[in-house]
FIBATOR-286837 format. One record per residue (C-alpha): residue number from 0; residue in three letters; x, y, z. Coordinates in nm, 3 decimals, decimal comma, always signed. Example, Ala and Ser with C-alpha at 12.3 -4.5 7.8 and 13.67 -1.06 7.14 Angstrom:
residues 2
+-----+-----+---------+---------+---------+
!   i !  aa !    east !   north !      up !
+-----+-----+---------+---------+---------+
!   0 ! ala !  +1,230 !  -0,450 !  +0,780 !
!   1 ! ser !  +1,367 !  -0,106 !  +0,714 !
+-----+-----+---------+---------+---------+
END
This chain:
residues 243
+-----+-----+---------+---------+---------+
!   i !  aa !    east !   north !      up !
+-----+-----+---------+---------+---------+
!   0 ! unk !  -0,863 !  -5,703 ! -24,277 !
!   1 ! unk !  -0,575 !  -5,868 ! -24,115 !
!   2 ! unk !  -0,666 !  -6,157 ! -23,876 !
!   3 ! unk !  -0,565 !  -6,077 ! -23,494 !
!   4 ! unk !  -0,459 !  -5,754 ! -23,458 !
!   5 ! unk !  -0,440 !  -5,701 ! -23,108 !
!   6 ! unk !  -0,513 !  -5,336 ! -22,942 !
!   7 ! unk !  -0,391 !  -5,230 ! -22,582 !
!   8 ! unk !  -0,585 !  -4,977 ! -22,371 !
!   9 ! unk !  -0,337 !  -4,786 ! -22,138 !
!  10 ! unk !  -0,535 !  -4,767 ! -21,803 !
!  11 ! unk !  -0,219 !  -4,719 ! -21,503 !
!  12 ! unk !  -0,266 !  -4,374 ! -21,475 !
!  13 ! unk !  -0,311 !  -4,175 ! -21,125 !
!  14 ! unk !  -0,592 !  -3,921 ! -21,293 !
!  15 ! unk !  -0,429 !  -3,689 ! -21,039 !
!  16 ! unk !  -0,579 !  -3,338 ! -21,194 !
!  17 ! unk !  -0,917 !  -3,589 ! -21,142 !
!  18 ! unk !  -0,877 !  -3,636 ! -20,791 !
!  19 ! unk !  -1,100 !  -3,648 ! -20,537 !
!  20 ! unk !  -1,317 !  -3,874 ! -20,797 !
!  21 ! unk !  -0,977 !  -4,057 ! -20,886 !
!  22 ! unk !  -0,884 !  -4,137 ! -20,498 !
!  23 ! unk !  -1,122 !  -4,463 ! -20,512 !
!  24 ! unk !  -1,239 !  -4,522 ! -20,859 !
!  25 ! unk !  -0,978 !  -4,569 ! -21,201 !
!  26 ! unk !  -0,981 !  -4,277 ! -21,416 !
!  27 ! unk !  -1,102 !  -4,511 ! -21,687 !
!  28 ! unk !  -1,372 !  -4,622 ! -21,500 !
!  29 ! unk !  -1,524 !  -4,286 ! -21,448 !
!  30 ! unk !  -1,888 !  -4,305 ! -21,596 !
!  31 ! unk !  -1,965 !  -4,018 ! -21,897 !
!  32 ! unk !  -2,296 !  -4,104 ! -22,122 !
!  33 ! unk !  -2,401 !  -4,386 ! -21,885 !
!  34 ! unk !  -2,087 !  -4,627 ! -21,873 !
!  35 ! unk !  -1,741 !  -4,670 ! -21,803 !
!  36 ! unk !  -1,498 !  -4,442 ! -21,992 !
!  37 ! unk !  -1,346 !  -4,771 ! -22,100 !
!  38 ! unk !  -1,622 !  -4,967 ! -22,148 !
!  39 ! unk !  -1,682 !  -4,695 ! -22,459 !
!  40 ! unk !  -1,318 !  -4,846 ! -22,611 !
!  41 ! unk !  -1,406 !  -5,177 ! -22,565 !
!  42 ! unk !  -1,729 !  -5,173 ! -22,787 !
!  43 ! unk !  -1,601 !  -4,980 ! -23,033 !
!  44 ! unk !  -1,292 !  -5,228 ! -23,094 !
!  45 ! unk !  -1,563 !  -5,485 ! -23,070 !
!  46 ! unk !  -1,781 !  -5,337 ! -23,372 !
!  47 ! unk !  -1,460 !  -5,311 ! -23,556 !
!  48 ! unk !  -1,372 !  -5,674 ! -23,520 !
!  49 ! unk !  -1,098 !  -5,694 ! -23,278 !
!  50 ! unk !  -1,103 !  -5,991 ! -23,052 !
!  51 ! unk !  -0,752 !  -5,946 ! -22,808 !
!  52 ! unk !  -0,736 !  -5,604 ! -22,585 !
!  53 ! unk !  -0,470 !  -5,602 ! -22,345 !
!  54 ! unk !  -0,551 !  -5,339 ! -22,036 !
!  55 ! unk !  -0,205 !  -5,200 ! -21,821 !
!  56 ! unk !  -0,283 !  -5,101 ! -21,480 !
!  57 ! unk !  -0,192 !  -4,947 ! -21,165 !
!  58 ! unk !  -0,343 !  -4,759 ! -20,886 !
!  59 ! unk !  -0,645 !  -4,950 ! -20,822 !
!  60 ! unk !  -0,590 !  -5,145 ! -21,119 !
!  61 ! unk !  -0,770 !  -5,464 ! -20,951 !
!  62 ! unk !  -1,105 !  -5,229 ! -20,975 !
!  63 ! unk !  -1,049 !  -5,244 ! -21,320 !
!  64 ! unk !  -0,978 !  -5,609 ! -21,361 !
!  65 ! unk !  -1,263 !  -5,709 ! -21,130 !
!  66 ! unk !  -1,546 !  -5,466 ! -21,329 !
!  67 ! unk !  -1,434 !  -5,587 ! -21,654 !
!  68 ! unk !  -1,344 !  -5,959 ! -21,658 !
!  69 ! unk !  -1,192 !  -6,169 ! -21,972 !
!  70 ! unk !  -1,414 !  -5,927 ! -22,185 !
!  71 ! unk !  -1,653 !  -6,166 ! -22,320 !
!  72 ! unk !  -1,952 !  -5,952 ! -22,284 !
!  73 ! unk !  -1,802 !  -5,777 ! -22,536 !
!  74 ! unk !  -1,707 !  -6,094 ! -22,739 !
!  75 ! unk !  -1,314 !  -5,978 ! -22,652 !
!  76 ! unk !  -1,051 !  -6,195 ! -22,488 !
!  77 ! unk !  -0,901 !  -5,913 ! -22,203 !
!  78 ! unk !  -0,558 !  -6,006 ! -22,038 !
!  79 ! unk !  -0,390 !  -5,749 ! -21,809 !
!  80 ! unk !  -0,078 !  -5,639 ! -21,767 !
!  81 ! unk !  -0,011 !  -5,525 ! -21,362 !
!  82 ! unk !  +0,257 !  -5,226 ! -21,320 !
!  83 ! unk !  +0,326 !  -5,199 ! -20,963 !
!  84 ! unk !  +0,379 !  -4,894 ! -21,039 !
!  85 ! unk !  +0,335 !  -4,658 ! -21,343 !
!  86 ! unk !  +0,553 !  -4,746 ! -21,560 !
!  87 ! unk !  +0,464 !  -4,433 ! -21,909 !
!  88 ! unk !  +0,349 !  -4,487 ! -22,208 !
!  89 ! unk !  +0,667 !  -4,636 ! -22,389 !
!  90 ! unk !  +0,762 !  -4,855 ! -22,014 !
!  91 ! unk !  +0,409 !  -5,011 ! -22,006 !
!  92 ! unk !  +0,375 !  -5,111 ! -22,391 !
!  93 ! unk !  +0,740 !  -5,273 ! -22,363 !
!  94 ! unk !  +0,628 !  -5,437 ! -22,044 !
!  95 ! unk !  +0,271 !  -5,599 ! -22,189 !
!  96 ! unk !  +0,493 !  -5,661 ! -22,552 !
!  97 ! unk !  +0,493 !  -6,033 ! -22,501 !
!  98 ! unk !  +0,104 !  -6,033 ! -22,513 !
!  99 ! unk !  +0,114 !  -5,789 ! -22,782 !
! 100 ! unk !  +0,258 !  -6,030 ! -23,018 !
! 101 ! unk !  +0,540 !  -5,979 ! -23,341 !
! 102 ! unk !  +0,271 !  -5,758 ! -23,568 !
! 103 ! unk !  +0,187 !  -5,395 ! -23,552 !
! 104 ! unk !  -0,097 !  -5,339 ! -23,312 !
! 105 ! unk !  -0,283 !  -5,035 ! -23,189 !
! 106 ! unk !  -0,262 !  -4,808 ! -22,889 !
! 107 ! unk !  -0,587 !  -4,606 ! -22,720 !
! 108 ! unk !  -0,562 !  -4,439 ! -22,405 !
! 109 ! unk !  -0,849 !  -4,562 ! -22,158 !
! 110 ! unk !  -0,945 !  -4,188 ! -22,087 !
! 111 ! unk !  -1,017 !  -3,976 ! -22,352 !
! 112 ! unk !  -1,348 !  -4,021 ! -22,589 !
! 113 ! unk !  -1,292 !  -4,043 ! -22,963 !
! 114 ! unk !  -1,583 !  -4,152 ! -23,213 !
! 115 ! unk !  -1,352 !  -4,230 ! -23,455 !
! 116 ! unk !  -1,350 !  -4,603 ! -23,596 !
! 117 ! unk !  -1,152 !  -4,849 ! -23,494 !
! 118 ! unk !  -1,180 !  -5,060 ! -23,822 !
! 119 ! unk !  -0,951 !  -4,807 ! -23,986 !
! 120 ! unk !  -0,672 !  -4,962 ! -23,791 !
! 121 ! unk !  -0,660 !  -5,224 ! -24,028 !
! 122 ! unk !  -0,587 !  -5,035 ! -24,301 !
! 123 ! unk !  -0,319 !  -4,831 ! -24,126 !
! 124 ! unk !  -0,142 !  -5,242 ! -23,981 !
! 125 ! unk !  -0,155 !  -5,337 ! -24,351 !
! 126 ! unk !  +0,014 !  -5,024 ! -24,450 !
! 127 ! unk !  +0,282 !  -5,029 ! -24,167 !
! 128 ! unk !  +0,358 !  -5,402 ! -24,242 !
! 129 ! unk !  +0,333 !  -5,356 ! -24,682 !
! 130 ! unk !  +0,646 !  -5,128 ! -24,580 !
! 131 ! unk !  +0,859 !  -5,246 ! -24,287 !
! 132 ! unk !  +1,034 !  -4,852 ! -24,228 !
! 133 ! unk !  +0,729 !  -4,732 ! -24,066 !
! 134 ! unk !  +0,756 !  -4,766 ! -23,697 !
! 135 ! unk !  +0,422 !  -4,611 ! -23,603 !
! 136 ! unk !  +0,151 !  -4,428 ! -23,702 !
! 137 ! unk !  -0,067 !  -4,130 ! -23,498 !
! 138 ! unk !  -0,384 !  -4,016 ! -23,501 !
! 139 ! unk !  -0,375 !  -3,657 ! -23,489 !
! 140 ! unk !  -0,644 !  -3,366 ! -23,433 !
! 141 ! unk !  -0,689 !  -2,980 ! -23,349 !
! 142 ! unk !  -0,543 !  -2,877 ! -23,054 !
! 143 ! unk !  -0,801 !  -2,820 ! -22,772 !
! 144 ! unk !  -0,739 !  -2,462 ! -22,564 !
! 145 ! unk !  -0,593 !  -2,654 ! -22,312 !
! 146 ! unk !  -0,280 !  -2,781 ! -22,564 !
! 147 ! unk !  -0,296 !  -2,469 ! -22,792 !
! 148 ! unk !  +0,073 !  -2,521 ! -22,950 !
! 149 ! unk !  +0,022 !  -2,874 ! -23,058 !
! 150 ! unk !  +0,244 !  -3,149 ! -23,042 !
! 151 ! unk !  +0,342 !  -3,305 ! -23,415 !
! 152 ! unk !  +0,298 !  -3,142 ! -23,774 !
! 153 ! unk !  +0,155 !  -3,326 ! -24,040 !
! 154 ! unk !  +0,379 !  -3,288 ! -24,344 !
! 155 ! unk !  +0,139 !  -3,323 ! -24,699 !
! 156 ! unk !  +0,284 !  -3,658 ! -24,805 !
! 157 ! unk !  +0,170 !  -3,804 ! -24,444 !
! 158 ! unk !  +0,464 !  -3,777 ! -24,267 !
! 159 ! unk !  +0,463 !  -3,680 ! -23,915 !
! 160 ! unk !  +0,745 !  -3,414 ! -23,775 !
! 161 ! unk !  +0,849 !  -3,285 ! -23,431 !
! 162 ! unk !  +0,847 !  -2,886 ! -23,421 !
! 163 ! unk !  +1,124 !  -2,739 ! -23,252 !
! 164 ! unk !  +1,053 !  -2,543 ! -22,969 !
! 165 ! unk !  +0,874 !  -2,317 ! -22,928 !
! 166 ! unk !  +0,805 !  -2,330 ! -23,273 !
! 167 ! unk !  +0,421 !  -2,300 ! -23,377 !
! 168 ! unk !  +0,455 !  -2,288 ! -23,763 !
! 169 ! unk !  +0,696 !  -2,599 ! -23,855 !
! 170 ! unk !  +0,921 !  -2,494 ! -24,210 !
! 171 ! unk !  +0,852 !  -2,726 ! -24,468 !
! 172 ! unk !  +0,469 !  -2,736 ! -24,406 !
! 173 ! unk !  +0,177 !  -2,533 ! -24,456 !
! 174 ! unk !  +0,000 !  -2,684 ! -24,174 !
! 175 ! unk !  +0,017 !  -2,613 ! -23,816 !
! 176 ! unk !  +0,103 !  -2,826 ! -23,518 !
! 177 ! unk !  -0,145 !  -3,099 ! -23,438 !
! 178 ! unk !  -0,242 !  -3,274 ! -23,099 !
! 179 ! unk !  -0,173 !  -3,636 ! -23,072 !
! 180 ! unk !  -0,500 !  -3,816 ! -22,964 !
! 181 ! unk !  -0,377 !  -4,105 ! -22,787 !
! 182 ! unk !  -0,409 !  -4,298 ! -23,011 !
! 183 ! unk !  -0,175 !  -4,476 ! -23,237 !
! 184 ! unk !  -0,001 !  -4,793 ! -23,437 !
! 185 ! unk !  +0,327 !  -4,960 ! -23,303 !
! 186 ! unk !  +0,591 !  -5,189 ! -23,441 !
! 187 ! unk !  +0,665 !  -5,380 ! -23,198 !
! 188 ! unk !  +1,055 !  -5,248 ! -23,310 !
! 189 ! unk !  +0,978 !  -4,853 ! -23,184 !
! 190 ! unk !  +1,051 !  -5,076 ! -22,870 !
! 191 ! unk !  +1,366 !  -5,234 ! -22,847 !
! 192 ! unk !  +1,571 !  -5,022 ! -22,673 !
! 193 ! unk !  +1,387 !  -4,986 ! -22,382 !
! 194 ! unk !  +1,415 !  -5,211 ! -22,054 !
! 195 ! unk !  +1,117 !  -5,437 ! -22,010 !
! 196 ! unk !  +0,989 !  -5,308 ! -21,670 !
! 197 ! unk !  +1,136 !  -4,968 ! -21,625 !
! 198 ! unk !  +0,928 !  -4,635 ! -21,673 !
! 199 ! unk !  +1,008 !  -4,454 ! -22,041 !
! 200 ! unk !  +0,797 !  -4,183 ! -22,210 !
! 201 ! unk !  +0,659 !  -4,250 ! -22,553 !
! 202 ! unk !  +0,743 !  -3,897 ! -22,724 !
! 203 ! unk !  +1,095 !  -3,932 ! -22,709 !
! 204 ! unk !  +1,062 !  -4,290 ! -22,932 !
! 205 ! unk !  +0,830 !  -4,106 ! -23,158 !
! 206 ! unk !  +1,047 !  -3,817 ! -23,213 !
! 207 ! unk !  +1,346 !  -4,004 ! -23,279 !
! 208 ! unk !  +1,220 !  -4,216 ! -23,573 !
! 209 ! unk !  +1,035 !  -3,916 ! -23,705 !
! 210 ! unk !  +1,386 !  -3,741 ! -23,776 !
! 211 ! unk !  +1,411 !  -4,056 ! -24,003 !
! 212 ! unk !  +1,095 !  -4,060 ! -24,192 !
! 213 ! unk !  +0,945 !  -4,376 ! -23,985 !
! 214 ! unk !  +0,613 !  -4,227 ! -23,859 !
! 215 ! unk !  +0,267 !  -4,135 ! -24,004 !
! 216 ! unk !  -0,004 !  -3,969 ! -23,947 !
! 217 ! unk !  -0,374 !  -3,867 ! -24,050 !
! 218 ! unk !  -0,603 !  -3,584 ! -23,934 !
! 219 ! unk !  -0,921 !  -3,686 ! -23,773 !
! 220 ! unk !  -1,118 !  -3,417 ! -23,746 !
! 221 ! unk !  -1,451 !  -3,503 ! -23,590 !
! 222 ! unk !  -1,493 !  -3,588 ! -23,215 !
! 223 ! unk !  -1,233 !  -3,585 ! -22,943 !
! 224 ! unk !  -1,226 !  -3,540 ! -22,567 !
! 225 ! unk !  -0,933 !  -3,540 ! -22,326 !
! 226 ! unk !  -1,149 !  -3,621 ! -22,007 !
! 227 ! unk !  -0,870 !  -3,493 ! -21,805 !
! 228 ! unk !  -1,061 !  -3,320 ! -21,524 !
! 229 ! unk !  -1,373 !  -3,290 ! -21,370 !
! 230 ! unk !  -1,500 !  -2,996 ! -21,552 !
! 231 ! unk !  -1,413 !  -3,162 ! -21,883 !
! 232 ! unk !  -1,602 !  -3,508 ! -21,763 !
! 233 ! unk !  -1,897 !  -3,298 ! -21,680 !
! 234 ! unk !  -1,912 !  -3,127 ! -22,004 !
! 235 ! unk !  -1,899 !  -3,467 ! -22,187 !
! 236 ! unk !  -2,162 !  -3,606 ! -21,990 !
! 237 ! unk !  -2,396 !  -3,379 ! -22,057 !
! 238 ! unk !  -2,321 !  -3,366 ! -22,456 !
! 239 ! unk !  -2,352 !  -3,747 ! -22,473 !
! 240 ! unk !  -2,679 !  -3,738 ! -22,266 !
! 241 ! unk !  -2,839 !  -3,420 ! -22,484 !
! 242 ! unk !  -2,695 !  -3,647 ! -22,796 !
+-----+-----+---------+---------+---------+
END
């Protein structure tokens, strides 16, 4: 395991297609299974050994701040990095970077539900650090109905490509396109070029240095939830509660 990995938990969405629950609660403090969406992320990177989470937020991001504290009820040092306003994926990582530190360090978004193990992160840091052309590596998984067409293919040496599109069966693989969770590995380099405070989409980045051969990828292919509306909260809820 490498000492102080640090993990970020994007929180600054709106949760618009949440709304009304979203108009005075954080998306990632909605409650599913009897606690905070986020509060789920922030015991599993506990249990895995992390001890520095950096949280990005925006509408009603002092909720967030103000239910969660420095983190040590969770044995985690929390510090927060405010976007007046949302700034995407790729805008909000540069933005929190100096927190983030110099070494590869992983990416969750606050509202979906994953059981998959943090710990493995580890593995993937050591990997992305043992060769310094890697710029990031996803976490992929079957597309829900909702995504049908995927987003990324999964070559069979681990390599992660961009279909074209409109394209559902990539050339070169046998596999078809794959979701990304939300979550992933960054060098801190997949950042450079963009401006420290202005709003840039993470897919863009991705796809760039995939043309190049800089990103992995693995399957997981247990649990996953985008708890992106009510309906799909509900239905969460009541799996976690019938266990």
């Amino acid at each position: 395991m490498i000492e102080n990995m640090k993990a970020m938990l994007l929180a600054a969405g709106r949760g618009t297609r949440m709304r009304p629950l979203t108009d005075h609660t954080p998306k990632p403090l909605l409650k599913v299974g009897g606690k905070a969406l986020i509060v789920w992320h922030l015991e599993r990177l506990a249990a895995a050994g992390f001890k520095d989470v950096v949280i990005n937020h925006a509408w009603l991001g002092t909720q967030i701040e103000s239910y969660l504290g420095c983190g040590n009820q969770w044995g985690l040092n929390i510090a927060y990095s405010a976007e007046t306003t949302a700034l995407e994926t790729a805008g909000g990582i540069a933005k929190a970077l100096p927190d983030l530190g110099k070494k590869p360090f992983l990416v969750m978004n606050a509202d979906i539900w994953c059981d998959w193990n943090p710990a493995e992160a580890f593995i993937e840091q050591r990997r992305l650090q043992d060769n310094p052309k890697l710029l990031a590596w996803l976490l992929l998984v079957d597309n829900p109905t909702f995504h049908p067409n995927g987003d990324f293919y999964l070559k069979n040496d681990g390599f992660v490509g961009a279909p074209i599109i409109g394209e559902k069966q990539p050339i070169h693989t046998n596999n078809l396109c794959l979701t990304f969770s939300g979550i992933g590995i960054y060098n801190p380099q997949l950042f450079e070029s963009v401006v420290a405070g202005q709003a840039a989409k993470l897919a863009p980045l991705l796809k760039q240095a995939m043309l190049t051969q800089r990103v992995k990828g693995t399957k997981h292919a247990t649990q996953w939830v985008d708890v992106g509306t009510p309906e799909r909260l509900t239905h969460l809820n009541q799996h976690l509660f019938s266990g």
